[in-house]
N, C-alpha and C positions, 0 to 999 in steps of 0.2 A: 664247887669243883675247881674254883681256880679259872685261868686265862689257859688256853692252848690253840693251837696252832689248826688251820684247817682241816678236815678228815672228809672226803669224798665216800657218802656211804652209798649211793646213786649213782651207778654213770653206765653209759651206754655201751654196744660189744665194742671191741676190738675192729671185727670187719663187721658191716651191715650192705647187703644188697638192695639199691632199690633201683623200682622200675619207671619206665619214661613217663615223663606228664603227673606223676603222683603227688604226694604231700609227705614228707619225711620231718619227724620231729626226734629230736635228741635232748633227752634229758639228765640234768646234773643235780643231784643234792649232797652239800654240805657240810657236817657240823662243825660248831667251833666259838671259839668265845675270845677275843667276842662275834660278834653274827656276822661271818665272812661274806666277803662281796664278792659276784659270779661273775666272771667275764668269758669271752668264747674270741677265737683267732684262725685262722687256718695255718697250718702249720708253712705252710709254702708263702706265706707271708703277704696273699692276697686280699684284696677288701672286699668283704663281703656284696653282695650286689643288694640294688634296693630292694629284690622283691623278699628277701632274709629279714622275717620277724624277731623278737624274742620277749618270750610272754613269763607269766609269773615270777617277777621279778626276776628276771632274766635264766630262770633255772630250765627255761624248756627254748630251744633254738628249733624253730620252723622253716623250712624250705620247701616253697610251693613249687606246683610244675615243675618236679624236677629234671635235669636235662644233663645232658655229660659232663657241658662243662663246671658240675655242679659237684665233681668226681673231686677224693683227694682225701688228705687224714685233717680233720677236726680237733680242733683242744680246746677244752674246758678247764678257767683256774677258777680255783676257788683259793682266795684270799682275805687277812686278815692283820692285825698289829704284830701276832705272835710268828708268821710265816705264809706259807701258801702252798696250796697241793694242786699237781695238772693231771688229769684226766685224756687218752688220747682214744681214735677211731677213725673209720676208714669209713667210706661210704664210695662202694662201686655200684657203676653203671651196667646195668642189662635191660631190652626191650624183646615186644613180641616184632616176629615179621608185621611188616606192612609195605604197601605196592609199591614200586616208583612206575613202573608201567603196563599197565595191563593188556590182554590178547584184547584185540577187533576183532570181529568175522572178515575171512578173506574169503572174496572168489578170483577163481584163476585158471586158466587153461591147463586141460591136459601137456606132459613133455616137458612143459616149465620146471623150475623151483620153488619150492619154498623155505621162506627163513621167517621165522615168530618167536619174538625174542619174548619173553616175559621178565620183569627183573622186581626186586623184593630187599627190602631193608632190614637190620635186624642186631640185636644180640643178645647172643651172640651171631655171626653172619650166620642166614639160613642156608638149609640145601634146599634141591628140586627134585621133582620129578613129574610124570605126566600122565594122564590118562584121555583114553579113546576111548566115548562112548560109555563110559563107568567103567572101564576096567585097565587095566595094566598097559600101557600102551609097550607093544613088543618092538624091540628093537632089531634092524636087519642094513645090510650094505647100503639102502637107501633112506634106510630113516636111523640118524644119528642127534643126539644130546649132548652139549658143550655148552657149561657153566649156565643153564637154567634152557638157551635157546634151542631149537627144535629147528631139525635141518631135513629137506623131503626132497629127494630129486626123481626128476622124470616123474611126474604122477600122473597116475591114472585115476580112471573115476572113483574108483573102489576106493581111494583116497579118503575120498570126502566123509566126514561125520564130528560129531560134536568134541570138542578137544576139551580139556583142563589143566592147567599147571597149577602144581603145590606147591609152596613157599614155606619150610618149618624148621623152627631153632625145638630148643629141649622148651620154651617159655608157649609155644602155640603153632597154629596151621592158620593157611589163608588160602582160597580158591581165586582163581580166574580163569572162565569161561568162554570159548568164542567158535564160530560151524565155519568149520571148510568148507567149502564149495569146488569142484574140480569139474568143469563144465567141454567140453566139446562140441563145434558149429561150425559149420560151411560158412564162408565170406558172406557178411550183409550188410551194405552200407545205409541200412532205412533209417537207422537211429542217428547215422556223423554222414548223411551224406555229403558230395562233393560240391562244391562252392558252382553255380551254373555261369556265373561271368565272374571274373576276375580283371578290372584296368589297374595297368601300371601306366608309367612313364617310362618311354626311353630313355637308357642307360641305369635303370634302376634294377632293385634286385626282389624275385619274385620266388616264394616256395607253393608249388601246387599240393594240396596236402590227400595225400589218398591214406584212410584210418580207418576200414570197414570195422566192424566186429566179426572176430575170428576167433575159434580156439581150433588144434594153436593156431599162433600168429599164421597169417598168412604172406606168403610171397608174391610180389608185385612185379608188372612189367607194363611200359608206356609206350602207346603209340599218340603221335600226330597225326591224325586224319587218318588214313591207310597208312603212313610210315611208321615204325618202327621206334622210336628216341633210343639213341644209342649215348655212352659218355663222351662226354670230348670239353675240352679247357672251359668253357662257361656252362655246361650243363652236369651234371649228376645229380645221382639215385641218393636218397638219404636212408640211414637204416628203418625209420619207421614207416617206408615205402613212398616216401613224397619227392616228389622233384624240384631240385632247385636250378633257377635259370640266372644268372648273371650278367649283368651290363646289356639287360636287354635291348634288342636291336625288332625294330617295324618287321620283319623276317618272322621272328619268333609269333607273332599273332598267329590265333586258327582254334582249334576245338581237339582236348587231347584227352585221350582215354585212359584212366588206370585198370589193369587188369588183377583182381586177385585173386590166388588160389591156395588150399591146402587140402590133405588128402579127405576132405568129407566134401568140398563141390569148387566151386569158384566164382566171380562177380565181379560186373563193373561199373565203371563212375566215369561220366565225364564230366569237362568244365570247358570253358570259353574263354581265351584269352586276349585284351582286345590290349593293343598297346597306343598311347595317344604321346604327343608331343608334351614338355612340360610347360605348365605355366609360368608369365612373367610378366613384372610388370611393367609398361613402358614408359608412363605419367605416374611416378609416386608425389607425394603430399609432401611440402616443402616448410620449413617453419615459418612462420607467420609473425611478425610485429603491429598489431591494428589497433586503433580507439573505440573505446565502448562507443556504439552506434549504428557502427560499419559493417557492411555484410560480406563477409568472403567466402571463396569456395578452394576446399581442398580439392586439388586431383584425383583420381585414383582408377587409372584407365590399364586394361590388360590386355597381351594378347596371347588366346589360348587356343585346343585342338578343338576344332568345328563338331567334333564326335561327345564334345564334355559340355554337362547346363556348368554353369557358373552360377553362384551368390557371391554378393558382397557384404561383410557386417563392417560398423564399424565400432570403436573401443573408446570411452573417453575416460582416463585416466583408472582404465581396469573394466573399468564396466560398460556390458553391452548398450549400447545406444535405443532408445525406444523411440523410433520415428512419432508415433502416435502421440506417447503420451509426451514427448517434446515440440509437438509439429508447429508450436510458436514459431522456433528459432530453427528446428536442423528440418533439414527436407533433401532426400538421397534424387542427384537429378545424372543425366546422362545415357545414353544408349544402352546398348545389350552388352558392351564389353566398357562400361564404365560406369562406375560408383561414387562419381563425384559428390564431396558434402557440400550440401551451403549453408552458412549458417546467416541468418537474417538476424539484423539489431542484435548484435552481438554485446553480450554482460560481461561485468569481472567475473561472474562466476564462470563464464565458458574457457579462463583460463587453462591449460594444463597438456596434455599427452593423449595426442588422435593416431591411433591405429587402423586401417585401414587392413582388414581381414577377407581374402579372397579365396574360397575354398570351390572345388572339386570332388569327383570321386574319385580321383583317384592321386590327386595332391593340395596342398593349401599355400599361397605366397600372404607374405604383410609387408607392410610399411609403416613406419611410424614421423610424426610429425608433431613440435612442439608447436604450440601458441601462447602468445603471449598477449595479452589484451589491458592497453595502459587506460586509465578513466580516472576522473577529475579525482582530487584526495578524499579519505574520509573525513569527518568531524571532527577535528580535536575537541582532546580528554581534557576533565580536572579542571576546567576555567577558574580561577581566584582571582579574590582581591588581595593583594597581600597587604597593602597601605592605604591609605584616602588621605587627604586634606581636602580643603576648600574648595579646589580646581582639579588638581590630578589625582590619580589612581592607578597604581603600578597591580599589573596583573602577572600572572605565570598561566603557562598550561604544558601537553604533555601532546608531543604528536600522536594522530589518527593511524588508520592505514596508508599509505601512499598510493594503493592502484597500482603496482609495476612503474611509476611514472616520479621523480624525487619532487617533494615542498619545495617550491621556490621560493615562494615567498606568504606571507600572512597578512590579514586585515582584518580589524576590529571594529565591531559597531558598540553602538550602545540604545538604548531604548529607558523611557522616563515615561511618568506617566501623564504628560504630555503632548513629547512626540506622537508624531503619525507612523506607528510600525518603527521598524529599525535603519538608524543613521549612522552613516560611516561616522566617526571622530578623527580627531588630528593627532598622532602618539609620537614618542621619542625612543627609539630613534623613527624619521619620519615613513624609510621603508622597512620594514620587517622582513628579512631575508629567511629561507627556509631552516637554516638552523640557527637562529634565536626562538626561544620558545619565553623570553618576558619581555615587556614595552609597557611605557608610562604612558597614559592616553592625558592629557593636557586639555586648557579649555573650557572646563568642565563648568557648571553653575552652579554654584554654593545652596547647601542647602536643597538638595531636591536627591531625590530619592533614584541608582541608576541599575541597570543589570548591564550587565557584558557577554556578548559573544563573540565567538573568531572564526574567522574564514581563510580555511587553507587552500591558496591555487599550485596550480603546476604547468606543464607544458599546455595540458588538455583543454583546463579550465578551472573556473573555479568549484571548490566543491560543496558538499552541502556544511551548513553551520552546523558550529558544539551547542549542545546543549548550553542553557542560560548560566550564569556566575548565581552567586543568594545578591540578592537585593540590598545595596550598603545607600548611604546617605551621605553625599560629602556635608566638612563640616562648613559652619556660620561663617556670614562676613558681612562686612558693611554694604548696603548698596550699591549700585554703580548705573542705575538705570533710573534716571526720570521720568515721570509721567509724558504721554505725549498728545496732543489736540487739546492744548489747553485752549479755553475759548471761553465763552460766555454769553450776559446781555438775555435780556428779557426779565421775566419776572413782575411785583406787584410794582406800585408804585416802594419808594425809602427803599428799594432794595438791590443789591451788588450780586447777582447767579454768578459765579466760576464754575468752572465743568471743566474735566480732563478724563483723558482713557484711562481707568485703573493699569495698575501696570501686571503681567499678568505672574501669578505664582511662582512659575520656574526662575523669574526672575526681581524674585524678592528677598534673598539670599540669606534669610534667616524668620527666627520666631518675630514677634512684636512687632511687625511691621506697622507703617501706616504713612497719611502725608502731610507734612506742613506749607500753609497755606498762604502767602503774601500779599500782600498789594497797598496800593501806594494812590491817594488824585493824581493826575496829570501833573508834573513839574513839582511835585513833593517831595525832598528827602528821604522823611522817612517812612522806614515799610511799617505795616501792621500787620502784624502771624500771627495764627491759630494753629491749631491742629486736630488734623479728622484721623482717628484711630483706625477705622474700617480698614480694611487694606480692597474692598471690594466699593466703597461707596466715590462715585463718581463725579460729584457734585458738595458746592458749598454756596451759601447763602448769609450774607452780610446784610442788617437791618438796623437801618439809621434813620428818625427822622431829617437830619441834617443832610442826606441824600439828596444831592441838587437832580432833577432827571436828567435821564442819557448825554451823562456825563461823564468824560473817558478818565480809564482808571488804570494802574500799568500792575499787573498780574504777572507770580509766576511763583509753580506750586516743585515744591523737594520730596522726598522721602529720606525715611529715617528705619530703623530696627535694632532690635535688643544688641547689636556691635555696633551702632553710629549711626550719625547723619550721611546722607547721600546727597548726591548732586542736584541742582533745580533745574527745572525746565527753564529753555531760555522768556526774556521778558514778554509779554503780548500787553494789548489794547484792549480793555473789555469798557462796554460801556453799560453805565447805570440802567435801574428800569425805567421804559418812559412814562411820559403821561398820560392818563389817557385822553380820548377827544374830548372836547368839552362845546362845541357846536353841534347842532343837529343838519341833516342835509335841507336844503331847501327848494322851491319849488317842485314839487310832486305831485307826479299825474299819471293815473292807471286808465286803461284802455281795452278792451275787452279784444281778442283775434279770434277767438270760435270758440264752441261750446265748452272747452276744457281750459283754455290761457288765456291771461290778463298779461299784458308789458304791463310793467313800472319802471319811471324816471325820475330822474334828480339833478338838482348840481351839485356839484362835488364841496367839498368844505373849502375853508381857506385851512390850508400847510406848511409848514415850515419843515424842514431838512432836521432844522433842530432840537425839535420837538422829536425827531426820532421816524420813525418809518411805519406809513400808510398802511396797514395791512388788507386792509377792504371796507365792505359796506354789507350790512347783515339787512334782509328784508323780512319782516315779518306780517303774513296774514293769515285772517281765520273769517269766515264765513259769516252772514248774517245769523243765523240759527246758533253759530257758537260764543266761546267767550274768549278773550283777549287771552287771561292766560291759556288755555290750550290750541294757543297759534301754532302754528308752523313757521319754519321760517328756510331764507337760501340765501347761502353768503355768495360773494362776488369780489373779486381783484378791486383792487382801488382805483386803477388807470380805469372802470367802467362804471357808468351813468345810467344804466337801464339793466333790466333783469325781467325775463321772462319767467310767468308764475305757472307752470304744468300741471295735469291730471287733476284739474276742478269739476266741478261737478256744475251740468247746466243751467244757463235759465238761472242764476243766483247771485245773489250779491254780495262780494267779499269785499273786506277793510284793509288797508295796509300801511305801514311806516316803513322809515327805516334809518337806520343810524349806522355811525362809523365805528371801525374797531381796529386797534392796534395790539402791539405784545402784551402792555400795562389792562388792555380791557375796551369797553366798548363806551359808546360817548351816549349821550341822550338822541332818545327818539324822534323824527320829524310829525309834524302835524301827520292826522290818518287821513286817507282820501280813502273813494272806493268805486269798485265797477261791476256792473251785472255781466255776467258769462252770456253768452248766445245761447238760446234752442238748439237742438241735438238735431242732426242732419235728417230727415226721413227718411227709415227703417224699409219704405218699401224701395225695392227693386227696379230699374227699367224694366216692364214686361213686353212680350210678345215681339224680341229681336226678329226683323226677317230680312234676310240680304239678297242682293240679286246681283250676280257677277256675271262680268265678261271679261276676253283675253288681256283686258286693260285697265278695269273700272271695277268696284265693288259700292254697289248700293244700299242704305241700311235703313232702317227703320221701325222705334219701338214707340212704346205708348208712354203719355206723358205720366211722369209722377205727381202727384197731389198729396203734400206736407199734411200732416192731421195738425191740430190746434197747439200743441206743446210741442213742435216741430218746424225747424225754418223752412223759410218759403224757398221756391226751386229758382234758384236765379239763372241755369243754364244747366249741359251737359260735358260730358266729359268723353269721348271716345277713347279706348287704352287698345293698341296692337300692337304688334308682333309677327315675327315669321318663324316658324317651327321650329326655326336649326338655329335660334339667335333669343338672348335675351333680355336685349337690350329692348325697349319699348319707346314707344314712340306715343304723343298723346293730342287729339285734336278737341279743343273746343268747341262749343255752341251755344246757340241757346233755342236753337229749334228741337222737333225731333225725330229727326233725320241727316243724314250726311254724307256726303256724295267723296269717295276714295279712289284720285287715279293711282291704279297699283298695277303691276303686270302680271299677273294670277302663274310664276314660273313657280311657286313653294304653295307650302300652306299657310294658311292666316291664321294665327289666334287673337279674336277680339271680345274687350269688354265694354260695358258701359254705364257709368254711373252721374246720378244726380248731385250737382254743385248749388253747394245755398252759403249764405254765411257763418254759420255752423261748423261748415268745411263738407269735406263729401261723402256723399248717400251709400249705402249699401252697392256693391256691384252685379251687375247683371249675371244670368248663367253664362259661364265662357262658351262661347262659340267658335270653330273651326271649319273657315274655308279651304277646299281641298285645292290643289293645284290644278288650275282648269283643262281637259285633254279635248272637252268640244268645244263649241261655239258658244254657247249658253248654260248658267248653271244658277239653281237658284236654294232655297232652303231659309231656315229658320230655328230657334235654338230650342222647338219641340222636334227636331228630325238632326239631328248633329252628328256629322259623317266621323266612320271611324280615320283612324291615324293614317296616313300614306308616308310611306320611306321617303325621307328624301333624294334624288338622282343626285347631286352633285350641288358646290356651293357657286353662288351667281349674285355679282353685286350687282345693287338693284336702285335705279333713282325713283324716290316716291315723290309724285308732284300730289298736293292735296289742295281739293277745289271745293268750299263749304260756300253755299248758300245759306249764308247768314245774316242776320241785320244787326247791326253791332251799333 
């Protein structure tokens, strides 16, 4: 056929109606060659809105929810190479009615009016009309229709019944339904009765409300007591029967009656009106400047009408106060007309806005008061290192809170893990005033590992530290710190001990530490060095046999680490090992002192200063039954010649030597000598004590002991007393057995008594206790032993003691 030009053999009316809310599509087809392209426009030259589809390759145009503004003429082209053809259409708007407001049920007194509007949307716009009851509602001089609303004056009961309004275009109808109600009733105030007290405050304004239920309304008239209430410049009637009183005056109180009536009865209401003075306050709360710690008290004292309770609340920046669940800190104190706050140990948090809320029944006063509460700063933020070297370290940080109170100034510690806790340091600049927030802390010791924290003060005090820095390491350095207590001397024989305090870690100021080691004979040039690597070993030892003994040597030890040598200790004196003894002691002689100790003596050796320094004399013994090597032995100072041998066993015969010993070691032993221990003291007892006192004298007497065969012989006795309150003791000898005590019997006695032999002494007798004597005579023995007596008072006492003994 060739090429031609568009031809539209599809297209939609001219005018098309649609309706509200629907779905309208308009379709276009056509032909042409080549295959024309469909496009769609509105002719008023508006853009389509989004919710405008277009399907099948654009030949059908959709428009959802259609709506008015959706109204207008349409064009469709169809176009191609050879020309293009347009296609035009109208699309108007028509809906069914629907509400905009629908009838309520009303109730309403007879005489009244009424007005019920119903109103309805539409198009084309609807009409109206109404029905009573399902039927035609007739219209007459008091029942009138104007544009849909319904007008009813003066009604009576007959009024009442179920109503309808129609709302309809030519597209549909719509109902709304609602029941009159036209009611008639003598005055009752049982459902709104009148308020029984009413308090104002003088000079305020008061409406007494009288509101029975009436149909109709009823008319009202007010007495005061038996008066009448007439109008006059502060008082009138209101139209809904209530009375309004102004600028009330103390006058105006009393009990006042509304009266209401209409033509089916009448009824009344009273109330009570009390008038009181107003409240005020005469102590409000004043603002406040105080240090977290401190406790203060807001005022908040009032004076109100004797006839009114008062409460007091109070407000802390909006919100009510809970004495309870606060009772730490706030606590409400003061009499009946005061509400004063306290608050105890006062926080930053109690900062802020105190209201002071004093209410009434029949008014409320407040006052308000700021506080401000200043406390030491917070923590600074962000601690850094920002640089290190060897000694210093430049830090920054970020100020904390201030507390209400400005940073004066800043202090920095620092902490190693060394230190004990945390130590202020030395910084630059040396003070750190409250707004510098960096400082170079100086000082520092090479090589050790540090943390940093800062302490911000203020007027208050100081406050709590920042949080720690990270952990930096200043860098390496040479030493600077020598060993210190260099010293020495002792050791074997050929040999030179130096000994110094290692120096300790924090101040070794780098890796590879360690010490070099000097010395020099007495009057010698030159030094001879070593080197101990350890950084922890304490000690060095030189082995020569050409080591003349303790002989002085001049010592002095350095350090060194992976950056250099460091400085040395200054020079000392150490002297070689000495020799040791090479004499044995001589003349030695052991002696037996009682069943358990032997003395041994000696003379001391020949010494010389030179040979170095005495350190003592070792003894060693061991037993007949034993062997030499598993002796025992006890050393002793040098300056002594004798040494007592303890805890031997009796009746036995031990060996002994003994030799000298100095640093270098001990010398050869002297010839052995030897001694038998003594027999062990007799195990029995003095028996059968019996005393016999008077106001002045105490008489004793027990039975003799008799040693058994492996037991020393009784060479005498021993008396042991005491007075109750004292105890110190006192001890008489004998060698009878018996013994005659002048004593003055004002206390009690405790006495003992035991058997002396060479051995040393016997078992002691049962303690006995003479009582303080109250008669003339008193006697007993240590089978009848009187209980304890208090003692009366302390009494010094001369004891003269008189022993018939043969000595």
């Amino acid at each position: 056929m060739g090429e031609y030009e568009p031809k539209i053999e599809v297209q939609f009316p001219e005018t098309l109606p649609a309706a509200k809310g629907s779905t309208v599509k308009l379709e276009c087809f056509a032909l042409g060659n080549p295959v024309p392209q469909i496009n769609w426009r509105r002719s008023d030259g508006m853009p389509f809105p989004n919710k405008i589809k277009l399907r099948k390759f654009n030949a059908v145009l959709e428009i959802p929810n259609f709506q008015q503004e959706d109204t207008g003429s349409y064009e469709c082209i169809a176009e191609n190479s050879r020309g293009k053809n347009v296609a035009r259409g109208r699309l108007t708007y028509y809906a069914k009615p629907y509400w905009v407001q629908l009838l309520k049920d009303v109730e309403i007194s007879v005489e009244d009016s009424l007005y019920w509007e119903c109103r309805a949307s539409g198009k084309p716009k609807p009409s109206y009309r109404w029905l009573k009851n399902g039927d035609a509602l007739v219209l007459e001089e008091r029942i009138q229709i104007e544009n849909g609303a319904l007008t009813i004056s003066n009604l009576n009961v007959t009024d009442s019944g179920m109503f309808q309004c129609i709302a309809e275009n030519k597209h549909g109808l719509i109902y709304s339904t609602a029941e009159l109600k036209v009611v008639a009733s003598a005055p009752d105030f049982s459902r709104n009765p009148m308020k029984k007290i009413i308090q104002v405050q003088v000079g305020s304004l008061v409406i007494l409300d009288c509101k029975p239920r009436a149909s109709p309304r009823a008319l009202s008239f007010w007495k005061k007591g038996d008066m009448m209430v007439r109008e006059q410049a502060r008082i009138s009637f209101l139209n809904d029967g209530g009375l309004k009183i102004m600028n009330v005056t103390k006058a105006d109180a009393g009990t006042y009656t509304c009266t209401a009536e209409n033509q089916f009865g009448k009824a009344n209401g009273t109330t009570h009106l009390v008038v009181t003075e107003p409240t005020r306050i005469i102590l409000a709360p004043s603002n406040m400047d105080v240090a977290v710690g401190e406790s203060v008290i807001l005022p908040c004292q009032v004076q109100h009408d004797p006839l009114l309770d008062i409460m007091f609340a109070w407000y802390f920046n909006g919100a009510l106060t809970d004495f309870k669940k606060d009772g730490s800190h706030f606590e409400k104190v003061g009499g009946s007309s005061s509400g004063d706050l306290m608050i105890r140990n006062i926080q930053l948090k109690h900062s802020g806005k105190y209201v002071c809320m004093v209410q009434t029944g029949v008014d409320s006063v407040s006052s308000a008061a700021e506080l401000i509460v200043r406390g030491s700063p917070g923590p600074p933020e962000n601690v850094k290192v920002d640089e290190i070297t060897d000694t210093t370290a430049q830090l920054s940080w970020t100020e904390g809170t201030d507390s209400h109170s400005p940073v004066i100034s800043y202090a920095v510690q620092a902490r190693t893990p060394f230190s004990v806790g945390w130590q202020n340091v030395r910084t630059v600049p040396e003070v750190i005033d409250g707004k510098t927030h960096t400082a170079t802390v100086v000082e520092l010791n090479p090589w050790v590992e540090y943390e940093f924290r800062i302490v911000a003060s203020n007027k208050i005090g100081g406050g709590e530290p920042s949080l720690p820095s990270e952990k930096v390491r200043t860098e390496e350095a040479a030493p600077e710190v020598a060993p210190s207590e260099v010293s020495g001397g002792g050791g074997s024989r050929s040999e030179l001990v130096i000994t110094w305090d290692p120096v300790p870690e924090e101040l070794q100021n780098g890796g590879g530490f360690g010490y070099v080691v000097a010395f020099r004979p007495l009057g010698v040039t030159t030094w001879i060095q070593t080197v101990v690597t350890s950084p922890d070993n304490p000690r060095y030892v030189f082995r020569n046999e050409s080591i003349v003994p303790f002989s002085p040597y001049e010592v002095k030890v350095g350090v060194y680490n992976n950056k250099g040598e460091g400085p040395f200790s200054p020079v000392t004196t150490v002297f070689s090992a000495e020799e040791e003894p090479t004499v044995a002691p001589s003349h030695i002689s052991a002696h037996s002192l009682s069943s358990s100790e032997i003395e041994v003596s000696w003379n001391t050796i020949p010494w010389k200063m030179s040979n170095g320094h005495l350190l003592g004399y070792e003894v060693r013994y061991w037993n007949n039954g034993g062997e030499e090597e598993s002796s025992s032995k006890v050393k002793v100072a040098g300056n002594q010649t004798s040494a007592v041998l303890r805890g031997l066993k009796s009746n036995l015969a031990y060996y002994t030597a003994v030799r000298a010993y100095n640093s270098a070691g001990a010398g050869p032993f002297s010839a052995t000598v030897n001694a038998t221990t003594k027999k062990t003291p007799p195990s029995q007892p003095p028996g059968n004590v019996v005393w016999n006192a008077t106001d002045t004298k105490v008489l004793l007497n027990w039975e003799q002991v008799k040693a058994m065969e492996n037991e020393s012989e009784v060479t005498g006795y021993k008396v042991f007393y005491r007075t109750g309150s004292q105890n110190n003791v006192q001890v008489l000898n004998t060698n009878k057995t018996s013994a005659e005590l002048l004593l003055p019997i004002k206390e009690d006695y405790i006495i003992e008594v035991k058997a002396t032999t060479d051995g040393g002494d016997g078992t002691s007798s049962e303690q006995i206790r003479i009582p303080r004597i109250t008669s003339m005579d008193a006697r007993g023995s240590t089978s009848a032993i009187s209980n304890i007596h208090p003692v009366s008072g302390y009494i010094s006492i001369l004891l003269f003691f008189i022993v018939n003994a043969l000595w």
